[in-house]
Residue, then its C-alpha position, 0 to 999 in steps of 0.5 A: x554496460x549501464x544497468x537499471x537498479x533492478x537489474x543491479x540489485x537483482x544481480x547482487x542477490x543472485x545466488x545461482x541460475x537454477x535448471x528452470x531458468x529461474x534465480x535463486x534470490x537472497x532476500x536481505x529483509x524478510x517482514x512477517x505477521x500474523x495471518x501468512x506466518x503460522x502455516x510457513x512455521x508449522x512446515x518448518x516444524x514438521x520438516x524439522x527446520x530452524x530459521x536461517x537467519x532470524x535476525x534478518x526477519x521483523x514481525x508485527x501484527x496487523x491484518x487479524x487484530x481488532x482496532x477497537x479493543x485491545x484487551x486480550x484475550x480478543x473476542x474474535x478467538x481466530x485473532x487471539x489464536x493467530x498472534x499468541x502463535x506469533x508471539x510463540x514462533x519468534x520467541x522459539x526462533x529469536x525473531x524481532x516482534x513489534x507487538x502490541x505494548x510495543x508502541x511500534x506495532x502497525x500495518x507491516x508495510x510501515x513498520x519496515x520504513x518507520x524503523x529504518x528496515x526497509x532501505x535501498x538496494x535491499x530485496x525484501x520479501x513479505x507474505x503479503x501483495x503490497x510488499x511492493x510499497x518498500x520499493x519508493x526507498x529503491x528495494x526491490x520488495x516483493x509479496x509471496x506466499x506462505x510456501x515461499x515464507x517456509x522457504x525464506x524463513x529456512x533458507x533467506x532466498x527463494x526462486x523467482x523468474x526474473x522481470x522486464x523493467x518499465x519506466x514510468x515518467x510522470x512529467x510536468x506538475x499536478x494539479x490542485x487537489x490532486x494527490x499520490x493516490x490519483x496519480x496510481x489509479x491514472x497509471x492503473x486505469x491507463x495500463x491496466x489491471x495486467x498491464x504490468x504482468x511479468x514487470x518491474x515498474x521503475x517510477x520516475x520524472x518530475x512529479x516523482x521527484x517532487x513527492x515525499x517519501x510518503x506519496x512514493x510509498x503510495x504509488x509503489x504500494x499499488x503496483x500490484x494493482x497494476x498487474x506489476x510485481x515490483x515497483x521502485x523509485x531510484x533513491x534520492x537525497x529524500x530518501x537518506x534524509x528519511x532513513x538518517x536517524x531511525x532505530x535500523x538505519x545505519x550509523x556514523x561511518x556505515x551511514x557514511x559508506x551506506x549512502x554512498x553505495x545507495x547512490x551507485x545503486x540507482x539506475x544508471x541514466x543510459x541505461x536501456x528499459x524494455x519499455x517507457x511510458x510517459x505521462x502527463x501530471x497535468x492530464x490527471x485529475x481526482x480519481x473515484x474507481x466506479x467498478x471492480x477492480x482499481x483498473x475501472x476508474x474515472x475522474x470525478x467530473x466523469x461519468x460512470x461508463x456504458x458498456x454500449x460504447x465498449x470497445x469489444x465483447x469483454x470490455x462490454x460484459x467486464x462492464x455491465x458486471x461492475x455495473x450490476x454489482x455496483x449498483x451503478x447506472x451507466x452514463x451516470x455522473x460518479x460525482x453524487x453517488x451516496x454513501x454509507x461509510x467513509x474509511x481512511x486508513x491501510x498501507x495505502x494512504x493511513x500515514x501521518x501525511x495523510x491524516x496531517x493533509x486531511x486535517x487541515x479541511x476537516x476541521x470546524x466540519x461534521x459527517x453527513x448523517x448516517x455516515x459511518x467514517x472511521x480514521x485508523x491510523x496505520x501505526x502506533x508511532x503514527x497514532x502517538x504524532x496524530x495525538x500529540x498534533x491534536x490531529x485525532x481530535x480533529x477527527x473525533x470532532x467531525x464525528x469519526x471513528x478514531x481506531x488503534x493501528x492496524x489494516x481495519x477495512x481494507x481487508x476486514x480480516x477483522x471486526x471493520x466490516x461492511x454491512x449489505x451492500x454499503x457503499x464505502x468512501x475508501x483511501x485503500x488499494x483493492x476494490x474487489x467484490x467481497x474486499x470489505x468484508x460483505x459478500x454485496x459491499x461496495x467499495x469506491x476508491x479514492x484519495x484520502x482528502x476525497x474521503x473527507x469529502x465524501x463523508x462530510x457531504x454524504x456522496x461522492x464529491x469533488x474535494x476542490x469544491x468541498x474544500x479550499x484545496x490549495x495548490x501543492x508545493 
């Protein structure tokens, strides 16, 4: 019977159905750091447990660490805290650290893909929600919490429902300026914040079969943002071609064997969803989230929503509470809304692509004034390629921050933190109250190259008129 790559790789990992109806999953690949990590040991510990399968578990440091100053120890005694127990717990269980001097350390969520880790056909399981973003190489990969890191780290499988699967097609082409990030926030704004609940989402059509692997990434790291579990797009010549070479891929024969197993892994053409949709690129434009959540957005030529047109009491009260909070006026074009920082970086959109594309506009411009803008690349490997482009002088020209790898603003676990109620220009994936670190920030996202746009002209502002944004490929 024709099945989908979820219902393969699921089936392949399927150790036993438990009594509840739920499968016991074998996680092939298990990435940690520093902040969900030291609960899960410290249980091991007191159960007297030792790891299963360290050789099959990555760490790297990225939510808690500084991106200003390295020198240790770090001034936040919390962050110094939580990495020296890292560093401790893989050397006592022979785990793989990408730590700081390693010149791989980064965001989690590209260490994996960068090193080779992350591949088709895998199931990986990390402590943190936007693990789906290792599904654009065809894994199912999933976020989990500290008690079921304990329970992969002493066993390698945890117990999971199994998932309806959607098909997403995005059909036709996209426009000029318009990116991966518009693309996410359309699906989201259009299925909703839990449209995706109790699914996998399995990306696919012409626009997806034209984006990098970089713009997939994007795309499956906020599929949790949709309400979706898991999010992948079937492998593809582009995904052997990334993998083909890097530290943990396979190689000679094994790379040999192991696309050829990737390719059987795909989902087959007839096979059955429980439910397409279908999308038009054509119909997407920029797109600037205006409220709470990334499922209240609008194309950057709309206006803000009146909840007097909602269609029911709590899309109304849903409304007005963003509104308030946002400090928005209905009925208000987005477009010219003021800022007060500009923030690019996270697992969303800080890859070399990223920095490479909003280069190319940045430079000879400058940062309106009194912006704040920092640029934090997601990576050492991707903050080494940037210096060795000249990239990071572009950005320190136009009057950006440029900081050392690591989740900065998206969460602010860290010292990136919004101040009062600053609006933020954001190229991350949550826009919830409180996100970037100030109970009243407000946080407006957005693609990378909008960005840009917002913090060389001080408001929210179409790229395609701040910039010559040419047409994709």
């Amino acid at each position: 019977m024709p099945k989908s790559l979820f219902e393969k790789v699921w089936q392949a990992h399927a150790v036993r159905t438990l009594a509840n109806g739920q499968t016991q999953l074998l996680i092939g690949t298990h990435l940690i750091h520093e902040v969900t990590s030291p609960q899960a040991f410290g249980m091991l510990r007191d159960l007297g447990l030792k790891v299963a399968m360290p050789h099959r578990t990555f760490a790297t440091v990225d939510h808690i660490v500084p991106t200003d100053q390295r020198t240790e120890p770090f001034s936040d005694p919390l962050a110094d805290q939580m990495i020296k127990e890292l560093r401790k717990n893989c050397t006592a269980h022979g785990i793989t650290y990408f730590d700081l001097g390693s010149g791989k350390q980064g965001i989690v969520h590209m260490v994996g893909p960068e090193q080779g880790i992350t591949q088709p056909g895998t199931t990986i399981a990390c402590g943190d929600s936007h693990t789906s973003t290792h599904g654009a190489f065809g894994a199912i990969a999933l976020g989990i919490g500290s008690s079921q890191v304990r329970d992969v780290l002493a066993t390698q499988t945890i117990a999971l429902s199994p998932l309806k699967v959607r098909r997403i097609n995005v059909t036709g082409h996209l426009r000029a300026g318009v990116y991966a990030k518009d693309v996410i926030l359309h699906i989201i704004r259009t299925l909703g914040v839990n449209g995706g609940t109790g699914y996998a989402y399995e990306y696919g059509g012409p626009v997806f079969d034209g984006f990098s692997m970089e713009e997939r990434m994007t795309v499956c790291n906020m599929s949790i943002e949709g309400g979706a579990r898991v999010g992948y797009v079937n492998p593809d010549e582009k995904t052997y071609a990334y993998l083909k070479g890097r530290p943990y891929a396979p190689q000679g024969r094994a790379w040999d064997e192991a696309v050829a197993h990737w390719r059987d892994i795909a989902s087959d053409p007839d096979c059955v969803y429980d439910d397409v949709v279908t999308l038009r690129g054509e119909d997407i434009a920029p797109t600037v989230t205006w409220g709470i959540n990334p499922g209240q957005g609008v194309s950057i030529t709309e206006t803000v929503p009146d909840p007097a047109q909602a269609a029911s009491d709590d899309e109304r009260t849903s409304i007005e509470e963003a509104l308030a909070y946002m400090k928005l006026k209905a009925g208000k074009p987005i477009a010219g809304t003021k800022i007060d920082v500009a923030f690019l970086g996270s697992c969303t959109n800080a890859r070399l692509s990223d920095f490479q594309e909003v280069a190319q506009y940045l430079r000879g411009r400058r940062v309106a004034p009194g912006v704040k803008a920092i640029a934090v690349p997601g990576s050492q490997l991707v903050s080494a390629l940037c210096a060795e482009l000249g990239i990071d002088r572009v950005f320190r020209d136009a009057g950006f921050e440029w900081r050392a790898a690591g989740c900065s603003m998206c969460l602010a676990m860290n010292p990136d933190k919004l101040v009062g109620d600053q609006m933020c220009a954001s190229s991350s994936n949550r826009n919830f109250k409180g996100r970037q670190g100030s109970p009243t920030g407000r946080t407006l996202l957005m693609s990378p190259v909008m960005v840009a746009a917002a913090a060389v002209t001080g408001a929210v502002a179409d790229a395609r008129e701040v910039f010559p944004v040419s047409a994709r490929n």
